[in-house]
C-alpha positions in Angstrom: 63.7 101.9 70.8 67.2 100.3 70.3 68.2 102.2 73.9 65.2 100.1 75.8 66.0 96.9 73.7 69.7 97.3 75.3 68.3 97.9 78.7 66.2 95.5 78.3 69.0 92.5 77.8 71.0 94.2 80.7 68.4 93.9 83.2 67.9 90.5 82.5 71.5 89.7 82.4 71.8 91.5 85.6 69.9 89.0 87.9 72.3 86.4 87.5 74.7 88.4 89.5 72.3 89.2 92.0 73.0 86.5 94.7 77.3 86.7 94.6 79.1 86.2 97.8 81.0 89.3 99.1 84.1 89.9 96.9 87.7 89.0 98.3 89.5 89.7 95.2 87.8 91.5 92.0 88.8 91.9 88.1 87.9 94.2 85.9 86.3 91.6 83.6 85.7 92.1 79.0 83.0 89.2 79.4 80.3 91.6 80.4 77.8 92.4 78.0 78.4 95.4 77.2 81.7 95.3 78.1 82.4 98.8 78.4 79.8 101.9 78.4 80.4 105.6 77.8 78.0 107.4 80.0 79.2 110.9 80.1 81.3 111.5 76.8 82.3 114.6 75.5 79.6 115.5 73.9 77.6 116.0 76.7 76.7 119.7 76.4 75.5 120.7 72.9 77.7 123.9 72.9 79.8 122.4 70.1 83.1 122.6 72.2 85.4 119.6 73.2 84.5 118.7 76.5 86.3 116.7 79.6 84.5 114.8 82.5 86.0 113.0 85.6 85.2 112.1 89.5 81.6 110.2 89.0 79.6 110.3 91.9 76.3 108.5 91.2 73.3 108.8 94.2 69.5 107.3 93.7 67.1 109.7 93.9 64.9 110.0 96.6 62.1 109.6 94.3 63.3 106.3 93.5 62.9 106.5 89.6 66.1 108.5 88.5 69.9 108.7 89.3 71.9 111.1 89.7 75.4 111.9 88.2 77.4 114.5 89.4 80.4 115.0 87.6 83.8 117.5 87.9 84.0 118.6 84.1 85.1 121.4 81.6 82.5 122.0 78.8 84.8 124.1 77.0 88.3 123.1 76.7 89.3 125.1 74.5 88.5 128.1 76.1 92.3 130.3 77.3 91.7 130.0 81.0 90.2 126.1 82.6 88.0 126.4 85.6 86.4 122.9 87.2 82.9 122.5 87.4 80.5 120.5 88.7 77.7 119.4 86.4 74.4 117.4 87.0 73.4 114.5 84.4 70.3 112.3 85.4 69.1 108.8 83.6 66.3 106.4 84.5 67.0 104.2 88.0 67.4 101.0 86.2 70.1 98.4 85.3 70.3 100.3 81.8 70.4 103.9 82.9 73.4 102.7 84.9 74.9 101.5 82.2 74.4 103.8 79.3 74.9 108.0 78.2 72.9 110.3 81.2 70.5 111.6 78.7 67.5 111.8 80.8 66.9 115.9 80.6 68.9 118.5 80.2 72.0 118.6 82.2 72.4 121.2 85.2 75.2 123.5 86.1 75.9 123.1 90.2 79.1 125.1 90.2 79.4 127.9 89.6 75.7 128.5 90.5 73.9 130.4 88.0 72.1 132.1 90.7 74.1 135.1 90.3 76.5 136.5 93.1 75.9 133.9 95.6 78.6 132.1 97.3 79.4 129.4 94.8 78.8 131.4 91.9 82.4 132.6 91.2 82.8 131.9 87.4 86.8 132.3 87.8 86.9 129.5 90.6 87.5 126.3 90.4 85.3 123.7 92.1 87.4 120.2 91.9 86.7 117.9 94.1 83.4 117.2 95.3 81.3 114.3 97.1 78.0 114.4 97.2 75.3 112.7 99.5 71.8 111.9 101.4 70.7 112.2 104.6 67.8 113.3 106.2 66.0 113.5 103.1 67.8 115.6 102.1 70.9 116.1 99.5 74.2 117.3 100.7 77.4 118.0 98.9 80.9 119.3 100.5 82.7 120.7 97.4 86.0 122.6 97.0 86.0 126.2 96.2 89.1 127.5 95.1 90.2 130.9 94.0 92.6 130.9 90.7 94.6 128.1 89.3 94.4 124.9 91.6 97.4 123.7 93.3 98.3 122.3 96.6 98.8 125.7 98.2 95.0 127.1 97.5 93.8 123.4 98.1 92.1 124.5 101.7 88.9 125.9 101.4 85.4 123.8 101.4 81.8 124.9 100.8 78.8 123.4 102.1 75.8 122.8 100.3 72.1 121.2 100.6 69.6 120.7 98.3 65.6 119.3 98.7 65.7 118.0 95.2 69.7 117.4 94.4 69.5 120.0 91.5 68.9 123.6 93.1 71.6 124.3 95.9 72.6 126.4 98.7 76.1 127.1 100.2 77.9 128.3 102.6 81.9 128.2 104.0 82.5 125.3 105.8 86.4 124.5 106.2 89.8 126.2 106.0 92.8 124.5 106.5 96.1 126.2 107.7 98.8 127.4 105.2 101.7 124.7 104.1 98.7 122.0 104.2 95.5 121.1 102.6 93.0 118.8 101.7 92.1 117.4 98.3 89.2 115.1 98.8 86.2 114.0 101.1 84.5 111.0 101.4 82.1 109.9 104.3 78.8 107.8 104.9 76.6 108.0 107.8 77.1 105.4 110.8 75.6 105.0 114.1 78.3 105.2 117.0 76.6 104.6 120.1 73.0 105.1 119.1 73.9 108.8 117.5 74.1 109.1 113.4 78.4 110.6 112.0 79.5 111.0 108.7 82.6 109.2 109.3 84.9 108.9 106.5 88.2 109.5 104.8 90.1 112.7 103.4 93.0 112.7 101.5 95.9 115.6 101.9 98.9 117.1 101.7 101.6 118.9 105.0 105.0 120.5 104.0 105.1 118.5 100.9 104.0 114.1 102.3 100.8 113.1 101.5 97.8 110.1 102.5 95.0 109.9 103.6 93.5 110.4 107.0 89.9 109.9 109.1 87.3 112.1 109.3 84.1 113.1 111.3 80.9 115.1 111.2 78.0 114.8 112.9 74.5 116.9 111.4 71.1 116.2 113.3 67.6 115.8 112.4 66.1 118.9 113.5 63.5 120.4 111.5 64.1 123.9 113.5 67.0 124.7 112.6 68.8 125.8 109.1 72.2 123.4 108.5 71.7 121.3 111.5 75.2 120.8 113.0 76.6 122.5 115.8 79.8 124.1 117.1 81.3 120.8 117.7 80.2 119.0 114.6 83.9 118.1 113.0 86.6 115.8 114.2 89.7 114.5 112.6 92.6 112.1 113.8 95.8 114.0 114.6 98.4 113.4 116.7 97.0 109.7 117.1 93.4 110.9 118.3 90.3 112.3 117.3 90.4 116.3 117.7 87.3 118.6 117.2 88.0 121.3 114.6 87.7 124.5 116.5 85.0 127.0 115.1 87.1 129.6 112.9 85.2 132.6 115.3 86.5 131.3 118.5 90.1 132.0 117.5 89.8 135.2 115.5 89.4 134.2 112.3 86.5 136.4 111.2 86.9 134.9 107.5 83.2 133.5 107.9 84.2 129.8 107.3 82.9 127.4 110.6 86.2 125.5 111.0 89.6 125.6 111.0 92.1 123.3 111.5 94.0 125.3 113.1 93.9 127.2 116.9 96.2 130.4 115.9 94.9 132.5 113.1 98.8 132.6 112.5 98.4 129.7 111.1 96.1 130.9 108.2 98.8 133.1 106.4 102.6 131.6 107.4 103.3 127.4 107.6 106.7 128.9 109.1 105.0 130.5 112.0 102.3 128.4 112.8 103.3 126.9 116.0 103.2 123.0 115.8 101.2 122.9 119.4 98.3 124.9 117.0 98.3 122.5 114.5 95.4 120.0 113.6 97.0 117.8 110.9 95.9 114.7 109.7 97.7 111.3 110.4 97.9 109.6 107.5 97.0 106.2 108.7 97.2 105.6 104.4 101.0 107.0 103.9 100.8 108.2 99.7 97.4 107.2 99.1 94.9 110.0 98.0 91.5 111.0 96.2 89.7 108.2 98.4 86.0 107.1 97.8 84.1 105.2 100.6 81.3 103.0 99.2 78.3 100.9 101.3 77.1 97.9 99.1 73.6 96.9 100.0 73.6 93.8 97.6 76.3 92.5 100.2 74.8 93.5 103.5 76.1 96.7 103.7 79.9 95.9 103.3 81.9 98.9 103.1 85.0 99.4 100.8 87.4 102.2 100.4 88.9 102.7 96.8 91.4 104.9 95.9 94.0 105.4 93.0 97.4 103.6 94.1 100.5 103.1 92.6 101.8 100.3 91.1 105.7 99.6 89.7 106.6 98.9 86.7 103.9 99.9 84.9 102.5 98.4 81.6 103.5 101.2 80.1 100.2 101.9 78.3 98.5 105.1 78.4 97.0 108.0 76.1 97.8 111.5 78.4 101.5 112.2 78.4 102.2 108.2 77.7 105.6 108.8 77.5 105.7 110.6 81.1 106.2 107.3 83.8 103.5 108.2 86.9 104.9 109.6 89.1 101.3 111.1 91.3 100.0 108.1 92.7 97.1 107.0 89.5 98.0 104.3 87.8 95.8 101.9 89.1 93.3 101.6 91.1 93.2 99.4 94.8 90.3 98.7 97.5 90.3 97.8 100.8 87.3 96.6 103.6 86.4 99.1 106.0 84.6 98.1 109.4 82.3 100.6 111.1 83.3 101.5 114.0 81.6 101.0 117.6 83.3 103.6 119.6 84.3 106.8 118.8 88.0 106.7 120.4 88.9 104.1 117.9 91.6 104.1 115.9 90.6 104.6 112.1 93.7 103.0 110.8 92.7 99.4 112.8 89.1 99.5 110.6 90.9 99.1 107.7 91.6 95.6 106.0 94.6 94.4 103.8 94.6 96.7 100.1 94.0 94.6 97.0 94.8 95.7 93.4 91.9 95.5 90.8 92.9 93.0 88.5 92.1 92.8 84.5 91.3 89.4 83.1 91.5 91.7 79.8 91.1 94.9 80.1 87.4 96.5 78.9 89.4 99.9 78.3 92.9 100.8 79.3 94.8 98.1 81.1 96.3 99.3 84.8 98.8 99.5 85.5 99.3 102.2 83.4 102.3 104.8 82.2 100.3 107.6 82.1 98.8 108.7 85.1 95.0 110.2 83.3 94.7 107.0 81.6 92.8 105.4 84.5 91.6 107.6 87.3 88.5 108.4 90.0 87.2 105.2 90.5 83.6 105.0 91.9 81.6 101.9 92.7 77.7 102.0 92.5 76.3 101.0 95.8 73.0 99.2 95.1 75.1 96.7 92.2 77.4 94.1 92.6 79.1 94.7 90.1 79.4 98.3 88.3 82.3 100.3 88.8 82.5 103.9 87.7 85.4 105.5 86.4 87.4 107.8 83.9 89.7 107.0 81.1 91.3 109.0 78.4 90.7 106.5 75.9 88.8 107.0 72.9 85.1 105.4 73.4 84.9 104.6 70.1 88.3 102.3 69.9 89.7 102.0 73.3 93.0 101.5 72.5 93.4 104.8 70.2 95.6 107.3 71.3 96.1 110.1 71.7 93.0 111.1 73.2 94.0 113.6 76.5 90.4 114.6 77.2 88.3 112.1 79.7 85.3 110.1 79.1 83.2 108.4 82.1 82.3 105.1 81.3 81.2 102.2 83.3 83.0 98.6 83.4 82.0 94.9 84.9 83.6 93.8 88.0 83.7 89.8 88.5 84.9 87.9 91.9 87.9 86.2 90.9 88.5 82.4 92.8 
């Protein structure tokens, strides 16, 4: 009862924020009510293990009367060897389900599949970065599926998957990159450039040792015949200051099974040295040391789009619960947005679509203040579409008192945003 009392005052709160203007500058505000909510804690798996969660991604059913939270996570962190996850948690579609513990069920395991010896199933992979989607009426989810410990190295593999009910997938190789690069995070929407639907979006990465974040493309149909619907020419990206089509990884001679490669010499698979640099498909980073981007449409502001990412900030505040006494030094201690225009054309330059970056401010901070010393303090920011206001993210903080430390295992909770003057 006390959970639909709760909702209850936060849906009727909620329609005062309803009819804001489009945000030019946004805090992090502590006069929401609630100020702060855990909704994926570590607890969230009755397996009696210490548990960790991070990268939210939150999509409406198509149903219209759930949501759905797809979260990386390790349910047992105590266990000797750590291997990412996906997990699914659902709660009711409503101002209060967005705002309080993803109880609604029991949660699902996406990755590893449980279906057995399926692609995706690996139990001894790790699956850590993943952005899920709709289209078509149907769910989709690009994922990373690496073998062993994840570093930048073994960053460069991507499955595919699709689901009719976003619980029950199926997968299948989608994308290598070449050796002495790699790619650590996907985000895309769908867009109509010249009458025809593109996921067009952002991917952040890493060559010889820079990183950023550069511009991505792929194009799926609506054809009811066929099995994944998108064809040989179906991913772009910007290199070399304009957009390239990712060769299929068959018509070079890579018989690995993925579709693309960014690559055109299977040289380049096994040896950075000797890939040749005419061979190469590297990203431009039209966002020089930005990375883990997440582009978001908000239908409460007629469809504005804004790209969020963590970003760096100096000096820090030099407050933090993981390793608070290490400075950042990997780009997360606070978190910045930017607009994002849709493109009309598609020779045009990503990097001109994007507006001025802006810091998310604190007027006080509902959990740990940004910028930060510690760089798990604050991380994976994720706004939820269909709000003006509700912004995603994890923290390291104790729920309970947010300002305990230390506390190195992560807790997704949800914060206020307010448009500052």
């Amino acid at each position: 009862m006390w959970k639909w009392i709760v909702r209850i005052a936060i849906v009727l709160g909620a329609w005062s924020v309803f009819a804001q203007t489009a945000p030019d500058q946004l805090a992090e505000s502590s006069a929401a009510s609630p100020q702060i909510a855990v909704v994926a804690d570590g607890n969230m798996i009755p397996n009696g293990k210490p548990q960790t969660w991070g990268r939210p991604r939150v999509l409406q059913a198509f149903g219209g009367t759930e949501v759905l939270l797809y979260a990386q996570g390790l349910p047992d962190t105590t266990a000797s060897v750590l291997y990412d996850q996906i997990w699914l948690f659902r709660n009711e579609n409503d101002a209060g389900g967005w705002s309080s513990k993803y109880d609604l069920g029991t949660p699902v395991r996406i990755l590893p599949s449980p279906s057995g010896s399926a692609l995706g199933s690996a139990p001894d992979h790790n699956y850590p970065h993943h952005w899920p989607y709709k289209l078509f009426g149907r769910y989709y989810m690009i994922v990373q599926d690496i073998a062993g410990a994840p570093t930048a190295e073994n960053f460069r593999y991507y499955i595919f998957g699709k689901s009719n009910d976003g619980i029950t997938w199926t997968w299948r190789k989608f994308l290598k990159v070449r050796a002495g690069a790699s790619l650590d995070q996907i985000t895309w929407k769908d867009i109509t450039i010249g009458g025809q639907v593109y996921n067009y979006g952002f991917v952040s990465g890493t060559k010889e040792g820079s990183f950023g974040t550069g511009a991505i493309r792929f194009q799926q149909t609506n054809d009811g015949t066929c099995d994944w619907c998108f064809g040989n020419n179906a991913l772009a990206i910007y290199s070399s200051a304009a957009w390239v089509t990712a060769p299929t990884c068959a018509s070079i001679g890579d018989a690995s099974g993925y579709d693309f490669c960014l690559y055109r010499d299977p040289v380049c698979e096994t040896s950075a040295a000797s890939c040749p640099a005419n061979k190469r498909i590297d990203l431009d980073f039209i966002l020089s040391g930005v990375r883990h981007p997440s582009l978001h449409r908000l239908s409460k502001f007629n469809n504005r789009y804004e790209l969020w990412s963590q970003a760096t900030h100096a000096p820090d505040l030099g407050c933090g619960c993981e390793d608070g006494t290490t400075p950042d030094t990997e780009n997360n201690n606070t978190f910045a947005y930017r607009t994002f225009t849709p493109p009309t054309s598609l020779t045009t330059d990503p990097s001109t679509l994007l507006g001025t970056p802006k810091e998310l401010a604190q007027d006080s901070p509902a959990v740990r203040c940004m910028p930060a010393s510690a760089r798990q303090s604050r991380i994976t920011p994720f706004r939820l579409e269909w709000t003006t206001d509700t912004l995603y993210s994890r923290t390291s903080d104790n729920p309970s008192n947010p300002f305990i430390c230390p506390n190195v295992w992560g807790y997704l909770v949800r914060t206020k945003l307010k448009t500052l003057p």
